[in-house]
Structure formats: structure tokens, C-alpha cells
N, CA and C atoms as a LAMMPS dump frame, in Angstrom:
ITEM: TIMESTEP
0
ITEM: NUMBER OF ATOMS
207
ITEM: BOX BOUNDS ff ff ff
-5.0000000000000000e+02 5.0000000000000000e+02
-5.0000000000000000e+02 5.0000000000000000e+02
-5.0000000000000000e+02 5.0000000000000000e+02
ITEM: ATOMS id mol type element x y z
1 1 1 N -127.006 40.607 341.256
2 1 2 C -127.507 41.299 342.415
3 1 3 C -127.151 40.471 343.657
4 2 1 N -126.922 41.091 344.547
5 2 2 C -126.274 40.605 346.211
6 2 3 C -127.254 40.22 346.862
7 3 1 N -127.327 39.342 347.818
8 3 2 C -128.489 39.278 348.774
9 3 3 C -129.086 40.339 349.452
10 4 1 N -128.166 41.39 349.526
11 4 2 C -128.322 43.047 350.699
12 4 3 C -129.576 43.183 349.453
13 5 1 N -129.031 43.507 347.702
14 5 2 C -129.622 43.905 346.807
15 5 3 C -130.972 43.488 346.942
16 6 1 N -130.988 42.479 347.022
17 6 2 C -132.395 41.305 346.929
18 6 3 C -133.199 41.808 348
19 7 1 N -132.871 41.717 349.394
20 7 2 C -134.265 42.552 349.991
21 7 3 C -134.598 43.393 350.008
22 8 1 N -133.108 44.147 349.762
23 8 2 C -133.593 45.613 349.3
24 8 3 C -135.12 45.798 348.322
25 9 1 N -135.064 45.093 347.282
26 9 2 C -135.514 45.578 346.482
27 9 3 C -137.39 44.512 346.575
28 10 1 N -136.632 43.727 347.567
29 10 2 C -138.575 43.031 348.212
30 10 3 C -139.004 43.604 349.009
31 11 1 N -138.626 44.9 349.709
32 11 2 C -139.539 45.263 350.318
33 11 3 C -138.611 46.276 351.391
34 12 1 N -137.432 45.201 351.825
35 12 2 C -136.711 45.776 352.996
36 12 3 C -136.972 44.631 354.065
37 13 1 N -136.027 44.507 355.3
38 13 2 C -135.71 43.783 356.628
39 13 3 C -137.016 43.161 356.416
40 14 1 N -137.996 44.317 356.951
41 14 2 C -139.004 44.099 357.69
42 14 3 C -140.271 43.322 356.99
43 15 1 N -139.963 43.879 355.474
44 15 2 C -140.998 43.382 354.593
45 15 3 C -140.863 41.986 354.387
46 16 1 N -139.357 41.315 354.678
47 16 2 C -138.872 39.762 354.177
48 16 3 C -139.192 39.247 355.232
49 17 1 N -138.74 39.763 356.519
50 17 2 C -139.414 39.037 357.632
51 17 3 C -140.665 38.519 357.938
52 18 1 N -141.695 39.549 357.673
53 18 2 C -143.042 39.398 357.489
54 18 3 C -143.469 38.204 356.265
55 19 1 N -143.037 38.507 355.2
56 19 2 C -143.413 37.199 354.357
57 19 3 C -142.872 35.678 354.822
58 20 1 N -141.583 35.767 355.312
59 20 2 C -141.224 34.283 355.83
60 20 3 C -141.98 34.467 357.444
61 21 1 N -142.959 34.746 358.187
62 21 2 C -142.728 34.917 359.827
63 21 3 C -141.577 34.793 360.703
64 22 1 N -140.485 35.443 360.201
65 22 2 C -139.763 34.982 361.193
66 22 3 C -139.208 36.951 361.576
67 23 1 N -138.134 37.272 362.611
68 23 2 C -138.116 38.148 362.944
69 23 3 C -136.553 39.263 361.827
70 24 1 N -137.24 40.321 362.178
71 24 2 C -136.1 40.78 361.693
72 24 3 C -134.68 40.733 361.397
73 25 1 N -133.875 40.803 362.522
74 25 2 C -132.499 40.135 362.69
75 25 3 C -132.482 39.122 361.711
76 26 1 N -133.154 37.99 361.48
77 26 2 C -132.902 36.964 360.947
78 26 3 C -132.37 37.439 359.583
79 27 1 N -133.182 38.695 359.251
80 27 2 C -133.192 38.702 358.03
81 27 3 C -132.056 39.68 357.651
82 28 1 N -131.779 40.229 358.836
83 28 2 C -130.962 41.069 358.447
84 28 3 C -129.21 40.185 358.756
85 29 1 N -129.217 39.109 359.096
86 29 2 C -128.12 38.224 358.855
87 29 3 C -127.978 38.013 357.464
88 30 1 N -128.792 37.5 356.688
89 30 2 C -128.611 37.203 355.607
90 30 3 C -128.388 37.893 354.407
91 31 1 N -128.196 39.566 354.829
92 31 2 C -127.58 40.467 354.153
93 31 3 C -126.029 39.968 354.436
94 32 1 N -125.439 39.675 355.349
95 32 2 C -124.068 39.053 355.511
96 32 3 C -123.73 37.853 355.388
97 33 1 N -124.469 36.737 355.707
98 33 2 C -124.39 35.645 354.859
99 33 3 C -125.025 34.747 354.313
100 34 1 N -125.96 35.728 353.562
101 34 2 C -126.508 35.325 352.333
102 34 3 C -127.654 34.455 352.627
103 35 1 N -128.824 34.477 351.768
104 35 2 C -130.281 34.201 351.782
105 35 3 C -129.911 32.725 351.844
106 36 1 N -130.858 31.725 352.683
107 36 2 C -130.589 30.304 352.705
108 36 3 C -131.24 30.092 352.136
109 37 1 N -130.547 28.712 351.381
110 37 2 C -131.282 27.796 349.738
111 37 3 C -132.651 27.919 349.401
112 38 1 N -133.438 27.462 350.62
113 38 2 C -134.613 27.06 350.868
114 38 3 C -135.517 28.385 350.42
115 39 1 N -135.061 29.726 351.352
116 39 2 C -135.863 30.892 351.105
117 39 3 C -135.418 31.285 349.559
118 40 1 N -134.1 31.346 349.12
119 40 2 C -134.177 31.992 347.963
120 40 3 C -135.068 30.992 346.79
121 41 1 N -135.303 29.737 346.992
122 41 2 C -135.524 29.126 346.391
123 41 3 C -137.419 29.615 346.096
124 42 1 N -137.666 29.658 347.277
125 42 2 C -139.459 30.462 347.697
126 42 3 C -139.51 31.532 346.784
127 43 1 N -138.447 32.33 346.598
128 43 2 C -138.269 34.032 346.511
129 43 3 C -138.46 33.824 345.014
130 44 1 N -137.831 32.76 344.204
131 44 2 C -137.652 32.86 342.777
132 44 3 C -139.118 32.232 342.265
133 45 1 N -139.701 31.445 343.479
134 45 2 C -141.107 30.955 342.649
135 45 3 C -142.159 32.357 342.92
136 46 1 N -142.101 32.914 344.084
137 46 2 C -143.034 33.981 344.337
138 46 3 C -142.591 35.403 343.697
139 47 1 N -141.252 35.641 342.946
140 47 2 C -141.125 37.078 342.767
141 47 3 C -139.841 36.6 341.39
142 48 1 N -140.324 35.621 340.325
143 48 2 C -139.924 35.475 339.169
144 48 3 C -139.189 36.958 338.523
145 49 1 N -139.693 37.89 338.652
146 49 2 C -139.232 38.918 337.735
147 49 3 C -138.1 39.725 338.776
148 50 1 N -137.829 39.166 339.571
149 50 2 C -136.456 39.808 340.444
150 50 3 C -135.106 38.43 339.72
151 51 1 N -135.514 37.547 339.312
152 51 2 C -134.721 36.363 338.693
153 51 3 C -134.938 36.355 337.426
154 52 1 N -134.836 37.448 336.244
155 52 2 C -135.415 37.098 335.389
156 52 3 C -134.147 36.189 334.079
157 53 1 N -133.299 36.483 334.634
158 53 2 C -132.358 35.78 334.195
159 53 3 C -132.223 33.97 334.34
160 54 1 N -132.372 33.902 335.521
161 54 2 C -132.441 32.474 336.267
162 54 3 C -133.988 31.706 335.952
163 55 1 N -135.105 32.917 335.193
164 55 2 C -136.135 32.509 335.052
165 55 3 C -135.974 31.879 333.397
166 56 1 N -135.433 32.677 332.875
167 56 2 C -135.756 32.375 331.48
168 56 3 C -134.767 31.167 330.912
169 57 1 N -133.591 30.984 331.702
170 57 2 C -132.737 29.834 331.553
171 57 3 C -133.939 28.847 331.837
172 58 1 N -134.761 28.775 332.968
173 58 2 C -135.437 27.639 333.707
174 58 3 C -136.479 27.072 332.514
175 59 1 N -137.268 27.926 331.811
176 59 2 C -138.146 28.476 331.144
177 59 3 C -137.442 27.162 329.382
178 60 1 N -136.389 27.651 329.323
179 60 2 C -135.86 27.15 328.351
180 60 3 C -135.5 25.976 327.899
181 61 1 N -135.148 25.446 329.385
182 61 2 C -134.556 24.424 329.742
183 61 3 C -135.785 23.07 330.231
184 62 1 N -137.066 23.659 330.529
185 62 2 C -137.877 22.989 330.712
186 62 3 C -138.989 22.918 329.334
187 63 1 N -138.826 23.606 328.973
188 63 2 C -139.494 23.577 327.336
189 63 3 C -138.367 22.137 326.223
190 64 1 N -137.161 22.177 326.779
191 64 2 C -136.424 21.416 326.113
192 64 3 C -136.906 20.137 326.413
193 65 1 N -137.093 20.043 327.678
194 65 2 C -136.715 18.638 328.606
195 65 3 C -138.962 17.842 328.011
196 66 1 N -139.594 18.924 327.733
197 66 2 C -140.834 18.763 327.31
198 66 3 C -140.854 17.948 326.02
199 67 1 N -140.076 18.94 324.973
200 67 2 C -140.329 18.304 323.878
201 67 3 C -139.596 17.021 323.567
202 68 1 N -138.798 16.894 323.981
203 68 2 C -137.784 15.746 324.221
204 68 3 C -138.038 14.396 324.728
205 69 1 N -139.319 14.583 325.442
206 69 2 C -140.054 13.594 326.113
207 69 3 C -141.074 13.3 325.367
């Protein structure tokens, strides 16, 4: 999924703006170049099941790093 995909599917412009405070435009840049580290990084702890791919690698990989220790 694309970044356009990704807010699409949180809410829209207005809805991403509102969760980070910052203004629209902002957000609607990052349909063109792309969500910065920091926010997508927020996005995958607060909305896991839009990453569920990136979740269950994490998931796997930290269960490893558990028993291992």
C-alpha cells in the first residue's frame, strides 16, 4: 500500500492532520513524498492492523530475540 493508500484508509487529509496537529497541506504533501519516518513509525504503533504484515514479522522476530535471551 502507497502512502496516498495509507491515509486514505486513516481517515483522509483531514483526519491525519488532526491526529498529528499539524495542518492539512502538510499532509497532503506526503501523499507525494511520502509519510516521514517518524509519523509512519507513530502510525504502525497506533493502527497495527493497517501493517499487518510489518506487524507480524515484528511479532516474530521479537518472540525470537525473547527466547534467545
Amino acid at each position: 500500500m502507497n502512502d496516498a493508500e495509507l491515509i486514505k484508509k486513516l481517515g483522509g487529509t483531514f483526519v491525519v492532520a488532526k491526529m498529528f496537529s499539524i495542518r492539512p497541506p502538510s499532509v497532503s504533501e506526503w501523499k507525494r513524498k511520502g509519510i516521514p519516518k517518524a509519523r509512519r513509525m507513530y502510525l504502525e504503533v497506533v493502527r497495527p492492523d493497517l501493517f499487518k504484515k510489518n506487524a507480524q514479522a515484528f511479532s516474530k522476530a521479537s518472540k525470537q530475540y525473547l527466547t534467545a535471551a
